[in-house]
N, C-alpha and C positions, 0 to 999 in steps of 0.2 A: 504493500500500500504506500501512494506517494502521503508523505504529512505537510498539510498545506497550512500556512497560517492566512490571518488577512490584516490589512494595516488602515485603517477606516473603515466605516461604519454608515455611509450614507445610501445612495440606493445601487453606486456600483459594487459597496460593499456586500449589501444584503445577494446581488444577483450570485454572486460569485460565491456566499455561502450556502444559495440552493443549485449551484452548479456543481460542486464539491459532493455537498451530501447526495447530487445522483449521479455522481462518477463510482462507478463498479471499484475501480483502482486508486480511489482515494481516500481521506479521513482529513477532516479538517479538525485541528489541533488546537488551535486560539484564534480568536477575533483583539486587535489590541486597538485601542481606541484614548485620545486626548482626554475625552470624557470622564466623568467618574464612572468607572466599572460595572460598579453598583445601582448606575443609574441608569442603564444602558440595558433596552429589553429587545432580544437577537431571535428570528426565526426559529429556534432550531435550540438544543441543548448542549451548542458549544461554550467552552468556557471564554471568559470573556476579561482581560487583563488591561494595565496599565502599559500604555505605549513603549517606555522605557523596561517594562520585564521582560520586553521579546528579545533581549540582548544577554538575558539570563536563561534563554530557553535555544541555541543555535543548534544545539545534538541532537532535539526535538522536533525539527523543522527541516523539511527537504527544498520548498519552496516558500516566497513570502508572495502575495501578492498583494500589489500596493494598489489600493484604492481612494486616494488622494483628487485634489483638482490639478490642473496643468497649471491654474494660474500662479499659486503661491505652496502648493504642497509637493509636487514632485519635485522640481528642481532642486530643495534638499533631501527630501527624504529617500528616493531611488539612493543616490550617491553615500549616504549614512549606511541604509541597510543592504547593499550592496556589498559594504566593505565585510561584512559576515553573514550574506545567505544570498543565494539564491535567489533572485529575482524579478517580478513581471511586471511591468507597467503600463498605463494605457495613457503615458505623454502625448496630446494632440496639440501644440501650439508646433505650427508645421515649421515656421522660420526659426525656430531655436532649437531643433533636434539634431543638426551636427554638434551645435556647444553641449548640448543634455548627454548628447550619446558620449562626447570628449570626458566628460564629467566622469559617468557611471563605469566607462572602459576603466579608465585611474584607476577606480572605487575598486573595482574586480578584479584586479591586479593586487592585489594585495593578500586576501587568502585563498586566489583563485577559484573566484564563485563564475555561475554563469548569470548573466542579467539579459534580459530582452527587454526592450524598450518599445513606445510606441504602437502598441501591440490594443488591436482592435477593429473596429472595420473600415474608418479610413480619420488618421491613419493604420493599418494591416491590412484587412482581406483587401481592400477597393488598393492598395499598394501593389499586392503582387497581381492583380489584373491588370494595372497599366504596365505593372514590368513583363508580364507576359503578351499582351498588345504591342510594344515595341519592338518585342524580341522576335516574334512570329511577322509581324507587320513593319518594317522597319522605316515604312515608307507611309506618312500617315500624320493621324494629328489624334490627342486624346482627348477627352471630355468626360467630364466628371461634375454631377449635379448631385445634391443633396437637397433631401428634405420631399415634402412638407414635414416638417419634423420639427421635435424639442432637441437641441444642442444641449445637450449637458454642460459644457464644456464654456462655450457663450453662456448660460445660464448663470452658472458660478462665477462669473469674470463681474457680471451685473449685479452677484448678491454682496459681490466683494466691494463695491460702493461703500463708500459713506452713506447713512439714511438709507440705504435698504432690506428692507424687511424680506423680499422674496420675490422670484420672477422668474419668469417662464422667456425664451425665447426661439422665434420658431423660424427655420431658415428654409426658404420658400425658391422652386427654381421657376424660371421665366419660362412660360409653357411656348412663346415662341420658337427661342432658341434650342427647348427642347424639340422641337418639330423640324429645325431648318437641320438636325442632325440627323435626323430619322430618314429626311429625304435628300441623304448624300447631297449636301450642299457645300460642306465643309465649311461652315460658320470661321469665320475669323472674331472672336468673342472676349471681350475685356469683362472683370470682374462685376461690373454691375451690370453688365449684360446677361449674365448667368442668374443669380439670385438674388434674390431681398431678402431682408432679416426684419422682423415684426418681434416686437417686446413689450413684454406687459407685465409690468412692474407697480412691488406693491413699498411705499415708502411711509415713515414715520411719520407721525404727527409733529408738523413744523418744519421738517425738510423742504429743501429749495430746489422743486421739482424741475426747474431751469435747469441748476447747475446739472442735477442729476443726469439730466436728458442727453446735454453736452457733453458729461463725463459719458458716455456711454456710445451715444455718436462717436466721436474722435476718439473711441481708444484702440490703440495699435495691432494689428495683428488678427482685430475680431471685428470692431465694425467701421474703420476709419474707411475701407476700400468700398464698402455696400450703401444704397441705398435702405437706410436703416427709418423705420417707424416707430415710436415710444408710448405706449398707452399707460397712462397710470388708472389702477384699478383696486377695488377693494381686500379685501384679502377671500371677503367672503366669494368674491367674483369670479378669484385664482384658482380656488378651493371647488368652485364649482365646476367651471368651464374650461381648467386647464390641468386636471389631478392627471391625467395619463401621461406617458413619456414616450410617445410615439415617434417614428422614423424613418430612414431610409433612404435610396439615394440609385443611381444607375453613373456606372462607368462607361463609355464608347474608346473603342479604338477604331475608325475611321480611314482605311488604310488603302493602297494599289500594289494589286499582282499584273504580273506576265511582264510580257518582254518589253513588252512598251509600257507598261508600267497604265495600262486603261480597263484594268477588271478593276472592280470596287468591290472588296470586305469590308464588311462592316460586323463587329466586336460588341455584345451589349452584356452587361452584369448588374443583374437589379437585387434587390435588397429591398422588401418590406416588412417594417418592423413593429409590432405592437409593444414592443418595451424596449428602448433604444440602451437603456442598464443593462439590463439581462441578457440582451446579447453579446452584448462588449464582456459581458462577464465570463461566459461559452465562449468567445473566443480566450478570453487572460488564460481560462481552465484548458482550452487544450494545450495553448505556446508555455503553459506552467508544466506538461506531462513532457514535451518538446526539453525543457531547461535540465529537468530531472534526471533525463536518460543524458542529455548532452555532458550533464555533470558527473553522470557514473561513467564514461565513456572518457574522461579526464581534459572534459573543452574546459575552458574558461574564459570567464573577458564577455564584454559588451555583444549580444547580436540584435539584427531587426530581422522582421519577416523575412526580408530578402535573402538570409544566412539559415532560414532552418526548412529543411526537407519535410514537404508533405505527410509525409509515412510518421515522423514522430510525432506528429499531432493527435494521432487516432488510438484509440484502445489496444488496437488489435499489434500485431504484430508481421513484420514483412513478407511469409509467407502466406497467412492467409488473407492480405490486402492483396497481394498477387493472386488469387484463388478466386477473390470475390466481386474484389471492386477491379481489378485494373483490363 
């Protein structure tokens, strides 16, 4: 049995403790959480510790997986628990994962753990379809839409405000440009030509729903490039009309065959998702059984999707993946 821990406790935490408990080959060992311990009530009857115990518990633990935000929790946390265990993250701020991966590579190099980064459906799964799109299609352009969906991700970046209480935000593609791709037109497509982001935010009593707005518009990396919306809303309103975490998204690779280069493939990978946690959580849990075998195997150091073989991901084992699926 792999022994998994988990390192937060919000809703990507909770996916990935009912992904564990229905992995056949796993046992999830502790939830560790900032929180008081004690005030902390978990799915499931795993025990449930102080952040700082999981560094008293490494002989215990095969893999950690880190369920953090990109905004303000991975970039130390990976790199900390890295330097004694094992593993998996689901970093999506896309312009800072050469520096995050430079980070955690360090970290791993020290009692030669394995860490995987970035690991999810994009960035992960929707990663290795544009790498396999380029590879197979070399000749070509890709696209990649997201949403109508809750960003987790965008979510968190908004709750990390000053003055906010809570907020939902939803990242919307532009059905045009979805359709100029469908009919091999090859859209030549800048960033707000692809999506909108729509946010519906709930703020304190007294907060300066201007600043807020601006802060949220202009912040770097999540909505300074989009056409962004800002709704401020009750909480009752959030709680009603926005409790699901819905998702999804389609990859194209767009490409020409033959000798002249004038057959048209076209490449589509779609993704629809009734809990956009819970499957980011399904993927951390397979690339965590991927880290386990890589680590008994004597790998160490930083990988992404791009560095781990299909086969490690799955339950089964190489001959009967040859037998059944291939």
């Amino acid at each position: 049995m792999i022994k998994i821990g988990i390192v937060g406790y919000g809703n990507l935490g909770k996916g990935v403790e009912s992904a564990v408990i229905n992995s056949k080959d796993m046992e999830l060992i502790g939830i560790f959480t900032r929180r008081n311990p004690r005030d902390l009530v978990v799915q499931s009857d795993t025990k449930v510790y102080a952040l700082d115990d999981a560094f008293n518990m490494k002989d215990e633990i095969d893999v950690m997986v880190m369920c953090g935000g990109s905004a303000n929790d991975l970039l130390d946390q990976t790199p900390a628990f890295a330097k004694h265990f094992n593993v998996i993250d689901s970093f999506d701020t896309h312009a800072r994962i050469p520096e995050h991966f430079a980070n955690v590579d360090a970290a791993s190099q020290i009692e030669k753990t394995v860490s995987i980064i970035s690991v999810g459906w994009d960035p992960g799964l929707f990663s290795v379809q544009r790498l396999y799109g380029q590879a197979v299609l070399p000749y070509g352009n890709d696209y990649t839409f997201w949403g109508k969906g809750v960003s987790q991700g965008h979510s968190d970046a908004i709750r990390r405000i000053e003055g906010v209480v809570d907020a939902r935000q939803y990242t919307i593609p532009v059905e045009a440009a979805l359709a100029s791709v469908r009919n091999n037109e090859d859209p030549v497509l800048d960033t707000r030509q692809k999506h909108t982001r729509e946010c519906y935010v709930v703020i304190e009593d007294g907060a300066d729903a201007k600043q807020i707005e601006d802060a949220i518009v202009n912040m770097p990396n999540y909505f300074a490039d989009y056409d962004t919306t800002v709704h401020f809303i009750s909480m009752e309103e959030l709680q009603r009309d926005h409790a699901g975490i819905p998702h999804g998204g389609v990859v194209f690779r767009s490409g020409k065959t033959g000798m002249n280069l004038d057959t048209h493939q076209l490449i589509e990978y779609k993704l629809e998702l009734d809990s956009n946690p819970e499957f980011t959580a399904s993927v951390l849990v397979a690339y965590a059984r991927a880290a386990y075998r890589l680590h008994k195997d004597g790998v160490y150091g930083c990988k992404t999707v791009f560095d781990i073989a299909p086969g490690l991901l799955h339950e089964q084992d190489g001959e009967t993946l040859r037998k059944h699926l291939l």
